[in-house]
C-alpha positions in Angstrom: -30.2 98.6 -109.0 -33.1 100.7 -109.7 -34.1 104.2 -107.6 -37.9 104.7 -107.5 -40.2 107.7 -107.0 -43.1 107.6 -106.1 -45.9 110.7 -106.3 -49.0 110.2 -104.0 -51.9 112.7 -105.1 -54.8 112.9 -102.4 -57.8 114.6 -103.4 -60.6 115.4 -101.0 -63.8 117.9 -101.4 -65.8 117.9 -97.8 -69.4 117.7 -98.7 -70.6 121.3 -100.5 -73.6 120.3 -102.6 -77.1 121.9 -101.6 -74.6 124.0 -98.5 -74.7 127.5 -100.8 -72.4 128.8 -103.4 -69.2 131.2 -102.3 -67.1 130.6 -100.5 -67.5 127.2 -99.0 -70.6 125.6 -100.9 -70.7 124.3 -104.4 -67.7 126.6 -105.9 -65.0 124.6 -103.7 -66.0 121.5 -105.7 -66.3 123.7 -108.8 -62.6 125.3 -108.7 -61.2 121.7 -107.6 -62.5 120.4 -110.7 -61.6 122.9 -112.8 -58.1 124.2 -111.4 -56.8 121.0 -110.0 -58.5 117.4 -111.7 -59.2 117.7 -115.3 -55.4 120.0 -115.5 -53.6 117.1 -113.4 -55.4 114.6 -115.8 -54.6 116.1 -119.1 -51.3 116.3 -117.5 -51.3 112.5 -116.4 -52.3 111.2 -119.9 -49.6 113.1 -121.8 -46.9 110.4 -119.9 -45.5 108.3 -121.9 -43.9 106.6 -118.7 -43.9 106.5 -115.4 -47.4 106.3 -113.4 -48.3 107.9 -109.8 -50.8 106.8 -107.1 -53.9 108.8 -106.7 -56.5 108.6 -104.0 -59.9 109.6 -103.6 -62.2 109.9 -100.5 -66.0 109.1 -101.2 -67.3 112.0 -100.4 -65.7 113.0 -103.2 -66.5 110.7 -105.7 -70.2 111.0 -104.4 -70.7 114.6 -105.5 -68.4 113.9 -108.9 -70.6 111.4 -110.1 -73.7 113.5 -109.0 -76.0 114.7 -112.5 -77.1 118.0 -111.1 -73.2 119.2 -110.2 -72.1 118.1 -113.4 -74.3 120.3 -115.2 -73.8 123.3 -112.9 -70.4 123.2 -113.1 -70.9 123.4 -116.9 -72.3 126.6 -116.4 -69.4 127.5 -114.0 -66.9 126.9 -117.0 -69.2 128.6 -119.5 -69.4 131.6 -116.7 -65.9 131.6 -116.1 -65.0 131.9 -119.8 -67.4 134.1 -120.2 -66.4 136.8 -117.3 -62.8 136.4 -119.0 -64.5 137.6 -122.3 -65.8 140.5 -120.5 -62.8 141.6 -118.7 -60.7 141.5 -122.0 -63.3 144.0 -124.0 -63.2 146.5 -120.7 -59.3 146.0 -120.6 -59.5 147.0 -124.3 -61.7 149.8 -124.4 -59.0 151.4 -121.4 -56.1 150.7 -124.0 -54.5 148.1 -121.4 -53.4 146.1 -124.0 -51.6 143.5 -121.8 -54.2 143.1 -119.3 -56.1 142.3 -122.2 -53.8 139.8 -123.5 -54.0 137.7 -120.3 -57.8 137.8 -120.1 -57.8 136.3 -123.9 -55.7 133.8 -121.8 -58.5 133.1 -119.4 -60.8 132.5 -121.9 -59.2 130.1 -123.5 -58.1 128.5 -120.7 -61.8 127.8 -119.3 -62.7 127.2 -123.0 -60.4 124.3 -123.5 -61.3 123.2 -120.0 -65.0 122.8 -120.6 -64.4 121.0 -123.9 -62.3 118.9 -122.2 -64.8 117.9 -119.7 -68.0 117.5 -122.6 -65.3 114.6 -124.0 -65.1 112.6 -120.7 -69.0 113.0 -120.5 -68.8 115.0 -117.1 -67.2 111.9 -115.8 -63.7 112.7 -114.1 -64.0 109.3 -112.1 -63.9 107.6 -114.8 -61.1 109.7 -117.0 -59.0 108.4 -113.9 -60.4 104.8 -114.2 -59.2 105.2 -118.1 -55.7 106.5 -117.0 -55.6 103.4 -114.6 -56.4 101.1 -117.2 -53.5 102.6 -119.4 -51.1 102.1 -116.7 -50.6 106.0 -116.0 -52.5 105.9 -112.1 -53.0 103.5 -109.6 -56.1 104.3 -107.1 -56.5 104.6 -103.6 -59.4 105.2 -101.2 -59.6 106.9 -98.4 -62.3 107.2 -95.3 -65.5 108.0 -96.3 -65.7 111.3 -95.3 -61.9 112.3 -94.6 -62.0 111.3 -91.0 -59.5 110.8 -88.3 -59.8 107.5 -87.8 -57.8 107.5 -84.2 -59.9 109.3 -82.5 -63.4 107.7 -84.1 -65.0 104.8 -82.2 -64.7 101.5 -83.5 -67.5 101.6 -85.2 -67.3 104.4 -86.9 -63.5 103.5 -87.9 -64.9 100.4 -89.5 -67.4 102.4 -91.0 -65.1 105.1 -92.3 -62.8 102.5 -94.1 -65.7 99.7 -94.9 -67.5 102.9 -97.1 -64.2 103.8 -98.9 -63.2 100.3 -100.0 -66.6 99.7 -101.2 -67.1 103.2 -103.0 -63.7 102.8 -105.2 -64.9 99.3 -106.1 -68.0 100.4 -107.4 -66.8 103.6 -109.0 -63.5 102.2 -110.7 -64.5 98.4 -111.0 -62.1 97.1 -108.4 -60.0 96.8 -105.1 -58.1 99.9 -104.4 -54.4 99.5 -104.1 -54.1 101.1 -100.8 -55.6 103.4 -98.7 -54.9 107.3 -97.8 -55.0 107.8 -93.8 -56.5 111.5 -93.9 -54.1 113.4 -92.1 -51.6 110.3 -91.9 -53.4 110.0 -88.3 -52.4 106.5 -87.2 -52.8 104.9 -83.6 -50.9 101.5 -83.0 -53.8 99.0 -83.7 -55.4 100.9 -86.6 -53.6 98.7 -88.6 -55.9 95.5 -87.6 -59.0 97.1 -89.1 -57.3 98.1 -92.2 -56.3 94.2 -92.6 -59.6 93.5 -91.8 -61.0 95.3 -94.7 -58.5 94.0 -96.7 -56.3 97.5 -97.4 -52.6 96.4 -98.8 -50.4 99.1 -97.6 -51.3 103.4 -96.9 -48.3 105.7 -96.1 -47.1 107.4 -92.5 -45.1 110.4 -91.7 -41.7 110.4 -91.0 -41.6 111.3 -87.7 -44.1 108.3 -86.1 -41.1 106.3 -86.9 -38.6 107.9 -85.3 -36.8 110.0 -88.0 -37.6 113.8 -89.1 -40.6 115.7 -89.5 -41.3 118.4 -91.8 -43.6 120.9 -89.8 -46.3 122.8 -92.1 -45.2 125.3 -94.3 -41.5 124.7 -93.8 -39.2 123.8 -90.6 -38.3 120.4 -89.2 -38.7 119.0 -85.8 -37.3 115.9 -84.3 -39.8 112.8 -84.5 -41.4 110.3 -81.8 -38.9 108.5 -79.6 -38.2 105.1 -80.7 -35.6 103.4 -83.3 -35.8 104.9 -86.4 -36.8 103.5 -89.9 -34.9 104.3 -92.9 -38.0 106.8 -95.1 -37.3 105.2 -97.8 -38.0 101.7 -97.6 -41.3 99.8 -96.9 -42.6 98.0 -93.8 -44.7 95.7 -91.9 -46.9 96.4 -89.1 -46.8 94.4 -86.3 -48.7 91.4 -87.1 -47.6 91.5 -91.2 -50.7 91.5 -93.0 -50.7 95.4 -93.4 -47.6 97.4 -95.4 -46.4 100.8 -95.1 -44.7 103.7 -96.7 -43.1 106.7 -95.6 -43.1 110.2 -96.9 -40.0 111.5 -97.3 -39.4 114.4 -94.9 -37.2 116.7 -97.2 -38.4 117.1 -100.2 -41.6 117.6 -99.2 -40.9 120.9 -97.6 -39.2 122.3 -100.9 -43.0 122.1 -101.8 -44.8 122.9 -98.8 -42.9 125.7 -97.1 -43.9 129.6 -97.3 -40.4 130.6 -96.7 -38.8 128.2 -100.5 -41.5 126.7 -101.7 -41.5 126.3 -105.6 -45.6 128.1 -105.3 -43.7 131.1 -104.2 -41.8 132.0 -106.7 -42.0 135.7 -107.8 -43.1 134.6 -111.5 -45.7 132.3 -110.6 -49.7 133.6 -110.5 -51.1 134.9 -107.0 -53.4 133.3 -105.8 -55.2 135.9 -103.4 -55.8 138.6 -105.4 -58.9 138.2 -107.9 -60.7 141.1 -109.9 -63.6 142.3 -109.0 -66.5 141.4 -110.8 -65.3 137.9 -112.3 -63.1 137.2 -109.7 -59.9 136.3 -112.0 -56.4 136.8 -111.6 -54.3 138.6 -113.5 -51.6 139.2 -111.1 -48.1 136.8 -110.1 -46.8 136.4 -106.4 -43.7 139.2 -107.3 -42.7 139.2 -104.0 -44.3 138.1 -100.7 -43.4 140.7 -98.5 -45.6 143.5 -100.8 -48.9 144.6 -100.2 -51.3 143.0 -102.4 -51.9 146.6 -104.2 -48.3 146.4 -105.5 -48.4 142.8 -107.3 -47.3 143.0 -110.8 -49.4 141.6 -113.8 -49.0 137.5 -114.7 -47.3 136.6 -117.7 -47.4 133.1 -118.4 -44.7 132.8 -120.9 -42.4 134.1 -118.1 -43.2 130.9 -116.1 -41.4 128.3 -118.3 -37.6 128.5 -117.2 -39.0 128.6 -113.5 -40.9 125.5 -113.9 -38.1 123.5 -115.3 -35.4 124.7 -113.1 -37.6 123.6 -110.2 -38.3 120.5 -111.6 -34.3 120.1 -112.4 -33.5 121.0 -108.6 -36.6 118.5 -107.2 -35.6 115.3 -109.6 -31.9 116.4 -108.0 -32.5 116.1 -104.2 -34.6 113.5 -104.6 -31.9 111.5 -106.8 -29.3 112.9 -103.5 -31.7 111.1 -100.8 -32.2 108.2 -102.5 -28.0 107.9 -103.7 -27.1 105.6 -100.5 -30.3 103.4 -100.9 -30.0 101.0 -104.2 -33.5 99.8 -104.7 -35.0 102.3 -102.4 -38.2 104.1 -103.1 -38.7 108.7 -102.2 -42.7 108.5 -101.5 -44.1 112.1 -102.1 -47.5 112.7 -101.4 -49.3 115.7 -101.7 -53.0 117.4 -101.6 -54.3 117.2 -104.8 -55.9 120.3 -104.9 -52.5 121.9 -104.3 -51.6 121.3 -107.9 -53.8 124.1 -110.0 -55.8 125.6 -107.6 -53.7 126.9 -104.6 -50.1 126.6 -107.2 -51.4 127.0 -110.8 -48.5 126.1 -112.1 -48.5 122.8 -110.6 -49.3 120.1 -112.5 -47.0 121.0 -115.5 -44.1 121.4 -113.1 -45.4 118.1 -112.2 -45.3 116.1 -115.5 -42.0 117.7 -115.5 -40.5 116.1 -112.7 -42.4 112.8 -113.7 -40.6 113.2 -116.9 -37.3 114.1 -116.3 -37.1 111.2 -113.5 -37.8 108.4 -115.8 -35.6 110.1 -118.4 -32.3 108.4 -116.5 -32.0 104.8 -117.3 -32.2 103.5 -113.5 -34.7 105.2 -112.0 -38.5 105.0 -112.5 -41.3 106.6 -111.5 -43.3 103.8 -109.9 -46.8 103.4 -108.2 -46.8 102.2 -104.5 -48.4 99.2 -105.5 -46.4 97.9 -108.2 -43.4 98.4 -105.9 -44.5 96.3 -103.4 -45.0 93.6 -106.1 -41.7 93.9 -107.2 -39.9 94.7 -103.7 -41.9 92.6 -100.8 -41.0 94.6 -97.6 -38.7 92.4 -95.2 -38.7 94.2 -92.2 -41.3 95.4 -89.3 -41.6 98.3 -88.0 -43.5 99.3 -85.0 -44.8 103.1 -85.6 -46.1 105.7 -83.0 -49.4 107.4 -82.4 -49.6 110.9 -84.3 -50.0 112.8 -88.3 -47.9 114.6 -90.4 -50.4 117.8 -88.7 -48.6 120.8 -86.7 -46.4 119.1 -84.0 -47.1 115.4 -85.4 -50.0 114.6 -83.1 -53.8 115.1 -83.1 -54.0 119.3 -81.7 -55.4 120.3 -84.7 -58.4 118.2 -84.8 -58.9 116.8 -80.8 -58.8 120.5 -78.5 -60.6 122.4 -76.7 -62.3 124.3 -79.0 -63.6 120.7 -80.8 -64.4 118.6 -77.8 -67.9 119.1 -78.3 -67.8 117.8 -81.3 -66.2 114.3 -80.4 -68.6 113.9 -77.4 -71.3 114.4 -80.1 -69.6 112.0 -82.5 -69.3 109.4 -79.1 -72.6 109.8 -78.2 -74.1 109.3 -82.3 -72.2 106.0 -82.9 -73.1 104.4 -80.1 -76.7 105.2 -80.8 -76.5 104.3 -84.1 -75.2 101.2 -83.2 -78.2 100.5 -80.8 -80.7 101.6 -82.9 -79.3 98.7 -85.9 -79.1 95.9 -83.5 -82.5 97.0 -82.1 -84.6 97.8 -85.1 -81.8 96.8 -88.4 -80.6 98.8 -90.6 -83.3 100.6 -92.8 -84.2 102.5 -89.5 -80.8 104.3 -88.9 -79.5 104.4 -92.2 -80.0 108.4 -92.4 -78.5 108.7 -89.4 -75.8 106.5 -89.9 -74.7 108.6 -93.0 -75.1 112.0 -91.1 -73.0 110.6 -88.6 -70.0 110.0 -91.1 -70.6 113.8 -92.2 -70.4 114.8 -88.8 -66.9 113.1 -88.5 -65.7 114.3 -91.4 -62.1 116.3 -90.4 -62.2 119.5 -92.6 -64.3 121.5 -90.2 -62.3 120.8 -86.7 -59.7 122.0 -88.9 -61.0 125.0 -89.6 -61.3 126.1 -86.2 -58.4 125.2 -85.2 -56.9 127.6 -87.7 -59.5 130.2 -87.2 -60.1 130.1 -91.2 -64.2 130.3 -91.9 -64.6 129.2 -88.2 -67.8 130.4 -87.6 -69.0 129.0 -91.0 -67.2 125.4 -89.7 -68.9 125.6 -86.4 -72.0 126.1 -88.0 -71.6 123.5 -90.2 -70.7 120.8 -87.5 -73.9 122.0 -85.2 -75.9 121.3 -88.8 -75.1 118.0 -88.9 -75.1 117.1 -84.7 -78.9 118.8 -85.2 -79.9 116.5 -88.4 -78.0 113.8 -86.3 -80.0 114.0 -83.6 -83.1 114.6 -85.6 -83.0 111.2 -87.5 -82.5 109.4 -84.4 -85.5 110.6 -82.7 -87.9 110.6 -86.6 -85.9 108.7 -88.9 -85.9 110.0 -92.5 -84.3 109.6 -95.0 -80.4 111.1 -96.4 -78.8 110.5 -100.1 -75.1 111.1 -99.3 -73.9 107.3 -99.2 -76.4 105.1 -100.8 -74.4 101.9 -100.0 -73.7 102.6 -96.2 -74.4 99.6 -94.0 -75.4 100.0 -90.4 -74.4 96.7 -89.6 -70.6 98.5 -89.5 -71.6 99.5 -86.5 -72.2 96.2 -84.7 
């Protein structure tokens, strides 16, 4: 019997267009783009087999499909390459003839990316919708504006996962297969308003079912109490309209963790430290106990044999798990964004593993929803309250420091929700999609982990303000032109 991976990308921008430049306005979106989407699709459509799930929040697809970001972030690529160019004729001019062998790199590399990207007409949605259509992706959604949904109100909730189904239907021209739980937040219950939106299956962590978690960046903890669920299997919520997945709580951390994760490597380019002016990189990890003054200069011919013995040792312990479940599938999702931008290497040592897996006569490299076709879950399984964040439950986003923000969000929904029974839907509309903004889960983040917080607190009172202000003026807001108030009642 057939062994089955399956890779889970999950790619989510918060919303960055008209919020500045550097470091958290338009350039986020920019660097995704160009360091994580159109490298992990030119990667994608080289398969020849195999396929992997991808999800997209709306937010997302919202500012992708936007005219004015597509043509600046033309001019970021053209920029980009163009820096590169200057950086290899100073390199020259100081004889550093190796530094100016990697900034020839550079250029090309932002050269071939902006062609790429004038042949799919500025339109990465629908480069995925072609890769879907060839068999190589299947598409998710997520909530609209990456938001935990177990600690939303009800209305919002609805709202959150109403706005993603509809958003992927319009963008790629039908239902999405599943649905991304940001975070993999889930509280018991959550479940019915998936099925009432008419979501398949999305994926938990480990530990809500009883087994192991992987902490982040490396370590393991013991899960929630209860009976544990073998990971690598799928299930029924209570109630069996809804199915599930697991991530696998192993491999994961050969990925994720500081300490062994395949990003670490001494070969592989660092990510925080950039030249100044053009801002690229010409330097690789080397070891991560130096002083960023002592990393040594990239080579990317020297990151070859790396890439393939990782991808050897992941297709390995994956093949291990999975040795002692005949017909069972290793679910391994990741951040998007993770391949290319934080780990540049990342997408080929993905097509790599995708490769090698399906190589093996037996095992395939499967989308979620094509497995569930072909392997209807049997069993239920009853999973508890918490995320794959740090220590499984909802610290990161609910403490504290972020209170204020959920009485705001409490307080907006159930105003909204007045306001659209009261006076219908035209009236709140604005408000209604400032409220979703407000909710969205990238900015509690940030002050939990003290990364940008002032800029995330700042961000979060900009939205409560605009909140507050369409309520009490109206207005009008372009974010979600298809959000319905009546989610609400």
């Amino acid at each position: 019997m057939d062994r089955y991976l399956a890779v889970v990308l999950h790619c989510h921008i918060p919303w960055v267009l008209g919020e500045g430049v550097w470091p958290h306005g338009v350039h986020w979106l920019h660097q995704a783009a160009a360091d994580s989407y159109l490298p992990l699709w030119e990667e994608l459509s080289r398969l020849e087999e195999g396929a992997v799930s991808v999800s997209f929040t709306p937010v997302l697809l919202r500012q992708l499909g936007d005219a004015d970001w597509q043509a600046d972030f033309r001019s970021y690529l053209t920029e980009r390459r163009d820096a590169a160019r200057r950086d290899e004729g100073e390199f020259e001019r100081r004889g550093e003839g190796t530094q100016a062998g990697l900034a020839r790199f550079w250029a090309g590399v932002f050269e071939e990316r902006l062609r790429r990207f004038e042949e799919l007409g500025g339109d990465l949605p629908g480069a995925f919708r072609t890769l879907a259509e060839r068999g190589r992706v299947e598409i998710l959604t997520s909530a609209a504006t990456h938001g935990i949904l177990p600690l939303l109100p009800p209305g919002s909730r609805r709202a959150q996962i109403a706005l993603g189904m509809s958003t992927s239907r319009r963008v790629f021209g039908g239902d999405p297969a599943g649905f991304w739980l940001p975070e993999c937040a889930y509280r018991p219950g959550l479940e019915q308003d998936l099925a009432q939106a008419g979501v398949r299956y999305t994926i938990l962590d480990a530990g809500l079912l009883g087994g192991r978690r992987v902490e982040p960046y490396g370590g393991e903890t013991a899960g929630s109490n209860g009976p544990t669920c073998s990971p690598y299997r799928p299930y029924r919520f209570p109630g069996g309209k809804v199915a599930f997945f697991v991530r696998d709580p192993r491999t994961a951390q050969t990925v994720w963790s500081r300490r062994w994760g395949y990003p670490g490597d001494p070969a592989y380019l660092e990510f925080h430290k950039r030249r100044d002016p053009g801002g690229h990189r010409y330097w690789r990890v080397t070891d991560h106990h130096c002083d960023l003054a002592f990393k040594e200069v990239y080579d990317p011919a020297a990151v070859a044999e790396p890439v393939r013995m990782q991808a050897d040792h992941f297709v390995a312990q994956a093949r291990e798990h999975l040795g002692y479940e005949p017909g069972g599938i290793l679910v391994s999702p990741f951040d998007g964004e993770l391949f290319g931008h934080w780990w540049f290497e990342g997408p080929r040592w993905l097509g790599e593993v995708l490769r090698r897996w399906s190589a093996v006569s037996g095992y395939r490299a499967i989308t979620l929803g094509r497995y569930l076709e072909e392997h209807p879950p049997r069993k239920v399984c009853k999973p508890a309250a918490g995320s794959w964040g740090e220590g499984g439950d909802f610290r990161v986003w609910d403490n504290p420091d972020t209170r204020w923000v959920w009485q705001a969000i409490q307080e907006g929904d159930a105003e909204v929700a007045r306001r659209e029974v009261q006076a219908g839907g035209e009236e709140v509309a604005a408000a209604a999609q400032e409220l979703l903004l407000l909710e969205g889960s990238d900015w509690p983040f940030c002050i939990f982990t003290g990364e940008a917080e002032d800029y995330a607190r700042q961000r979060l009172a900009d939205h409560r303000r605009h909140l507050e202000e369409f309520l009490a003026r109206g207005g009008s807001r372009d974010v979600f032109r298809e959000v319905d108030p009546g989610w609400w009642r």
